[in-house]
C-alpha positions as CSV (number, residue, x, y, z in Angstrom):
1,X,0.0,0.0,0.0
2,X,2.7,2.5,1.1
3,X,4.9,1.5,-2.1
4,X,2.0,3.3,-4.2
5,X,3.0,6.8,-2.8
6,X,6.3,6.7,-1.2
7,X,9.4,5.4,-3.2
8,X,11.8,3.6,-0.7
9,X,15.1,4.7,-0.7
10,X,16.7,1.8,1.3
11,X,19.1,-0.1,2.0
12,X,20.8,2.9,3.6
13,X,23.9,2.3,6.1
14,X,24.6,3.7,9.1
15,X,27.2,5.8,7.9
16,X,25.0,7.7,5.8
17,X,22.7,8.2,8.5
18,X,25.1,9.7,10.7
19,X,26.2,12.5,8.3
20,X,22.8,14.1,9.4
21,X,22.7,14.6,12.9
22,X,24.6,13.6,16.1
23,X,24.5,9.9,17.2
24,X,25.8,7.0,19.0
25,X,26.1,3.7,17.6
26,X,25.6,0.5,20.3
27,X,26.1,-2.5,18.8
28,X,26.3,-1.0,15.3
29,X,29.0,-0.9,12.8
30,X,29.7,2.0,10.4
31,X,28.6,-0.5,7.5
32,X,25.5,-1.7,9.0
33,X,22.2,-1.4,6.3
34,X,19.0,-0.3,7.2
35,X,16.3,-2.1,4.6
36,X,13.6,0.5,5.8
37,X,12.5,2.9,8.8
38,X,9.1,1.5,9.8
39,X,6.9,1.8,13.2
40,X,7.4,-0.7,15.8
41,X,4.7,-3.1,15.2
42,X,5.9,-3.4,11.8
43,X,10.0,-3.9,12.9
44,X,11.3,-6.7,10.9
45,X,15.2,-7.8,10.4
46,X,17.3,-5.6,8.5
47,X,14.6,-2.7,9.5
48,X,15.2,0.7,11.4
49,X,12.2,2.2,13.9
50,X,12.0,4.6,17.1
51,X,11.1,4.7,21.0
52,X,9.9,7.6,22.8
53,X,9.8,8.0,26.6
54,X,6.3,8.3,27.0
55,X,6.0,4.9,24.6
56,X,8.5,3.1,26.1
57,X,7.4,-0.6,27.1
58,X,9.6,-2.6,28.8
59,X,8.0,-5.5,28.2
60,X,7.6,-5.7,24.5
61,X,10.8,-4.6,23.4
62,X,10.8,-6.1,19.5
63,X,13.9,-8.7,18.9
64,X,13.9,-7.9,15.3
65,X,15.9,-4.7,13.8
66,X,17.1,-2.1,15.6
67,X,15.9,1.3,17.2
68,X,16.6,4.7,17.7
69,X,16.2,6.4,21.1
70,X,16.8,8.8,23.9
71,X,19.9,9.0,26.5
72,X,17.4,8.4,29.0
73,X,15.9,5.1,27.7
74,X,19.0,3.3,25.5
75,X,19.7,1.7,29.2
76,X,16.5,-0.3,29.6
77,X,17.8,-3.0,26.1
78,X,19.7,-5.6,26.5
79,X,23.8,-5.1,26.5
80,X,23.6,-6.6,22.9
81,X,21.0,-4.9,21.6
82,X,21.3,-2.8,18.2
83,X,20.9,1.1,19.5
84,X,21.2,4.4,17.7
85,X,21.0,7.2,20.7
86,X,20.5,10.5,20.0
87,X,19.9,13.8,21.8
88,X,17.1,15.3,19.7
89,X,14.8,12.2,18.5
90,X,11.8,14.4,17.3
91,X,14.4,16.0,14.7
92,X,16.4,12.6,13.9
93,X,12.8,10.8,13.5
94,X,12.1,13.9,10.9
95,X,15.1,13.4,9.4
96,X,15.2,9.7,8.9
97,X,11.6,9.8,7.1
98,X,12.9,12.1,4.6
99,X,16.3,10.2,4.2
100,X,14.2,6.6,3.5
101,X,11.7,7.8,1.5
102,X,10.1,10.2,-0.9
103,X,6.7,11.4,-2.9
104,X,6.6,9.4,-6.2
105,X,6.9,11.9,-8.8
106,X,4.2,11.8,-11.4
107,X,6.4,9.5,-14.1
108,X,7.2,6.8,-11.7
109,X,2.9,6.3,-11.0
110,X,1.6,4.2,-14.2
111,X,-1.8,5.6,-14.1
112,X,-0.7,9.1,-14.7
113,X,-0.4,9.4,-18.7
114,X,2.5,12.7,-18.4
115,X,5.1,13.3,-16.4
116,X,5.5,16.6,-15.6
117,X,2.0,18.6,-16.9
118,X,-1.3,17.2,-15.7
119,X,-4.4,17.1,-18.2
120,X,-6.8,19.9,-18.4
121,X,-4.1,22.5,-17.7
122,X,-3.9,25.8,-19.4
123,X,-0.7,27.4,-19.1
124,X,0.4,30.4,-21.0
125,X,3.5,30.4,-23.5
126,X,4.6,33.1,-22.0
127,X,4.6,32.0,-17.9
128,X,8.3,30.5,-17.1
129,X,7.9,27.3,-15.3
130,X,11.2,25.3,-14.5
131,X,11.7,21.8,-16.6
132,X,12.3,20.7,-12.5
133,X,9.1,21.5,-11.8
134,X,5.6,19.1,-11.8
135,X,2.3,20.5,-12.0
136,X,-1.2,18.4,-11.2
137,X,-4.0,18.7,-13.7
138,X,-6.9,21.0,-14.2
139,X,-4.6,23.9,-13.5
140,X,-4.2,27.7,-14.5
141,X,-1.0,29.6,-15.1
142,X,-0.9,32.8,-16.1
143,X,0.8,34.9,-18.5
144,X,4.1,36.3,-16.5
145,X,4.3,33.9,-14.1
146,X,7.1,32.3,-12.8
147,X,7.8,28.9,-11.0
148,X,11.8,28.1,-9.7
149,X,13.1,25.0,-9.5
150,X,11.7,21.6,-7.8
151,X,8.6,23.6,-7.4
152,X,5.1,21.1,-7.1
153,X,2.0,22.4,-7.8
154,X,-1.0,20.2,-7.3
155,X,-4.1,19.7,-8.6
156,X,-6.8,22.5,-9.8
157,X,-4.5,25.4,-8.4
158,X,-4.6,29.0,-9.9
159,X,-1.6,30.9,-10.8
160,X,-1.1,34.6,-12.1
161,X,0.3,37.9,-11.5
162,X,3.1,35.8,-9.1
163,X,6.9,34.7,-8.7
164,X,7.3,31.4,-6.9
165,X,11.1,30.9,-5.8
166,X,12.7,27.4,-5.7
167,X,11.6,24.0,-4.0
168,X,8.3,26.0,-3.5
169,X,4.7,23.6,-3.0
170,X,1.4,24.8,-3.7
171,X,-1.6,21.9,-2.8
172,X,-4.8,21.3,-4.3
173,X,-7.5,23.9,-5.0
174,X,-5.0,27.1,-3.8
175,X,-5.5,30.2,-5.6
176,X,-2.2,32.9,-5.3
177,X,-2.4,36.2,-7.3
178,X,-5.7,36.2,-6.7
179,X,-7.7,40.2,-6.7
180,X,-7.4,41.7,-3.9
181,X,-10.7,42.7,-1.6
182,X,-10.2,46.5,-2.9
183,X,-14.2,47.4,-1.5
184,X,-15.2,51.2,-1.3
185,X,-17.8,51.9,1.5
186,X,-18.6,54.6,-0.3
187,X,-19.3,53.0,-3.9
188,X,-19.8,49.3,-3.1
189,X,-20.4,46.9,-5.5
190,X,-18.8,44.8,-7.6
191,X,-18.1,47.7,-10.2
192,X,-16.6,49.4,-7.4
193,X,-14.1,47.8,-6.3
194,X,-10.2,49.5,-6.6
195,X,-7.6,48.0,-8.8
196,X,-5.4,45.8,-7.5
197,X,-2.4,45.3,-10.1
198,X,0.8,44.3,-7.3
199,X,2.0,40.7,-7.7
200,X,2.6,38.1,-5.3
201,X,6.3,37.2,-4.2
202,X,6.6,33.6,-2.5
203,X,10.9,32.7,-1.6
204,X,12.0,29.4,-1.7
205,X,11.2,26.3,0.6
206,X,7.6,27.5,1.3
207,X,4.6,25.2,1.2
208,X,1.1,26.5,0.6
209,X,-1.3,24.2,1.8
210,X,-5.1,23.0,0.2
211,X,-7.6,25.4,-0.4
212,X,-5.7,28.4,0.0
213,X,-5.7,32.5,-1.2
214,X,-2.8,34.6,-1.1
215,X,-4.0,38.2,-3.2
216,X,-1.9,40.0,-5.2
217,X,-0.4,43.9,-3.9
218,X,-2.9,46.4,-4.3
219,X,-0.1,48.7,-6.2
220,X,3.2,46.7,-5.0
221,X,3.7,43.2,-3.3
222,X,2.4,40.6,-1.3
223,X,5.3,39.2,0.3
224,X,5.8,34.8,1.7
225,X,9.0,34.9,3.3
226,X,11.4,31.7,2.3
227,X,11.0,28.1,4.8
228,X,7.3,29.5,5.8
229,X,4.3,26.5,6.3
230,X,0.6,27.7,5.5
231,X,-1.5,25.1,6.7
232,X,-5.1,24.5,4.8
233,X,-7.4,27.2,4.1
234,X,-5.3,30.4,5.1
235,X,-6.2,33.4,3.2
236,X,-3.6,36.2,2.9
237,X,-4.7,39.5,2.1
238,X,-3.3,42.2,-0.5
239,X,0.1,43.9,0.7
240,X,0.6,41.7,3.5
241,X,4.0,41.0,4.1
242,X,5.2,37.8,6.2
243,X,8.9,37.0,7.4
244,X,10.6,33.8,7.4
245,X,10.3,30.4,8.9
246,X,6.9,31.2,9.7
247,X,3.6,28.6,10.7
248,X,0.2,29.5,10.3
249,X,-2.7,26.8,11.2
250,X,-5.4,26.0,9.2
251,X,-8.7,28.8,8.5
252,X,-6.0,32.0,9.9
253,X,-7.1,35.0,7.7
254,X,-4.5,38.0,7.8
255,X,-6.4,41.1,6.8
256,X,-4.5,43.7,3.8
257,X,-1.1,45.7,4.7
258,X,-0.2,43.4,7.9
259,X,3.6,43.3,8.2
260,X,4.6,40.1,10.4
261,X,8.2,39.7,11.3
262,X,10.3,36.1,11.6
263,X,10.1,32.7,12.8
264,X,6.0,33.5,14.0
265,X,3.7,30.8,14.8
266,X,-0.1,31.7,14.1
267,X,-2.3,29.1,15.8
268,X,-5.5,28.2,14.0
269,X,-9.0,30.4,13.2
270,X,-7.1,33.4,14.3
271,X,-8.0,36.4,12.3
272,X,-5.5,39.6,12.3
273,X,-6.9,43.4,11.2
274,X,-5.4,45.4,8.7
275,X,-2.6,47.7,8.7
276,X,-0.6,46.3,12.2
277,X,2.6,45.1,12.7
278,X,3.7,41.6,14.2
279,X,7.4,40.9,15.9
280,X,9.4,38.7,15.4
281,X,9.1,35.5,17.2
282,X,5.8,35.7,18.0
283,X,3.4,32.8,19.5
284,X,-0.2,33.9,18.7
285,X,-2.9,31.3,20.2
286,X,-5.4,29.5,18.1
287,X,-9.1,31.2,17.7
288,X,-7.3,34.5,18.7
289,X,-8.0,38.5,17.1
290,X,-5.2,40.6,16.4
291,X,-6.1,44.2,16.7
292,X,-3.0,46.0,17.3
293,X,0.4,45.2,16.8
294,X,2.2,42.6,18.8
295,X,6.0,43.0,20.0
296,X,8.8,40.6,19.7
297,X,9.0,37.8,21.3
298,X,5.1,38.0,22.8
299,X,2.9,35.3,23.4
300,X,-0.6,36.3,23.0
301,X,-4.4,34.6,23.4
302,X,-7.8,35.7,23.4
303,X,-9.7,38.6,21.2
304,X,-8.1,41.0,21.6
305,X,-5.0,39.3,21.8
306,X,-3.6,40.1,24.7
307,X,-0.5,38.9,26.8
308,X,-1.3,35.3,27.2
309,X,-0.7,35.2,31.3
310,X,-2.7,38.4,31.2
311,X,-5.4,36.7,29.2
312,X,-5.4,33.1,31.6
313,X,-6.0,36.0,34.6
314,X,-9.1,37.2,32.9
315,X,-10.4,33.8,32.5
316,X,-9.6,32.9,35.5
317,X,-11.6,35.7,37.0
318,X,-14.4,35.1,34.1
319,X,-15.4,31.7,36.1
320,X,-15.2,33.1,39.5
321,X,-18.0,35.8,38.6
322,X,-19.8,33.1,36.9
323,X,-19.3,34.3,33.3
């Protein structure tokens, strides 16, 4: 079942593993092959899995393979036991999925007639998209476009008026360059509504979940900053600019002309007014409204966001009054 989606990549030896993050071998040699990295249930000889603290079970330790694990747990197998100990298992367990396997590409799965451009699509001859690149079927391109290289785009997504760096993935149904929500509440209606002619900048190593809208500038640029995660359904509004390394949850809407700074986490359902400023390293709580701008380094809840101990008072006191 797995084989249908996920090439294998084994058998991979220890001393390729080790090139990618700190370890200790017990009972391993440098030229000792890993077939596959699999769960525990499924361990089999010649295989690779993990243990965590809180899963730990003494008693039903597999005999078959070997494991990766903690400092704090390598002492509970036996002296002979094959052991790979590591500081940070979260990020080695990361790692090692990505090292054993990968997505097929679209030529290596038979019932896909082409390789590299879906059915259905219509791209213009004059958007530049990367021979790296893969895109799904049923989608749009635009004229101007432009896609770097090892970008995927999925099925029935919607591209124009943007520049999409390297390694970058757009999912199914995401729309980017999109019109911006330029209303009047003066003039409203549909025939009202202000140009929006800015393009959409997304850097390299971002991934733009299903379902998704990023608009286009109103007169200059919407802005992804490079290593950024958007989770499903996140709309980002005209002008908005967002910083690196950032996470936003799934249904987070981001009003036009928001500037957010660095490494922020955005839980989910939170929605953000226009025209404030973010911090960098920012923790913003799920369900929460922005209102005003945030500092660095805050950690905020609630609507309005506020300091998150601040906001735990509140509730606190909420329940005492019988609120």
């Amino acid at each position: 079942m797995k084989s249908s989606f996920f090439k294998n990549l084994g058998p991979i030896s220890y001393s390729d593993i080790k090139e990618h993050f700190e370890s200790i071998p017990i009972n391993i040699d440098e030229d000792t092959y890993f077939n596959e990295f699999t769960s525990i249930k499924n361990l089999k000889v010649g295989g690779l899995s993990f243990l965590t603290d809180t899963h730990f079970d003494k008693e039903n330790i597999p005999s078959d393979g070997a494991i990766i694990c903690s400092q704090s747990i390598h002492k509970n197998f036996k002296n002979d036991y094959p052991l790979i100990v590591v500081n940070d298992l979260h990020s080695a367990v990361a790692k090692l999925s990505s090292i054993f396997y990968r997505f097929l590409t679209n030529s290596e799965i038979e019932i896909l007639d082409k390789p590299k451009i879906g059915s259905n699509c219509n791209i213009s001859k004059y958007a530049i998209i990367d021979d790296s690149c893969e895109v799904g079927k049923n989608c749009v391109i635009s004229r101007g476009v432009e896609i770097g290289k090892d970008s995927i785009v999925k099925n029935n997504v919607v591209i124009k008026n943007a520049i999409l760096g390297n390694n970058v993935v757009v999912c199914d149904n995401s729309c980017i360059g999109s019109s911006g929500f330029g209303f009047d509440l003066k003039k409203r209606g549909s025939s009202n509504l202000n140009p929006q002619v800015g393009i959409v900048i997304i850097n390299e190593n971002v991934h733009i979940g299903a379902s998704c809208t990023i608009d286009r500038g109103k007169l200059d640029f919407t802005v992804i900053g490079k290593n950024s995660m958007l989770d499903n359904m996140v709309h980002i509004a005209h002008n908005v600019i967002l910083g690196d390394n950032a996470c936003i949850a799934a249904q987070t809407g981001i009003s036009g002309s928001v500037v957010i700074g660095n490494n922020v986490t955005i839980g989910g359902q939170v929605g953000f007014a226009g025209h404030i400023k973010i911090g960098e390293n920012v923790v913003i709580a799920a369900r929460s409204g922005v209102t005003k701008n945030i500092k660095d380094n805050s950690v905020v809840a609630g609507f309005p966001a506020t300091d998150i101990k601040e906001w735990k008072k509140n509730i606190i006191k909420q329940r005492k009054n019988g609120h």
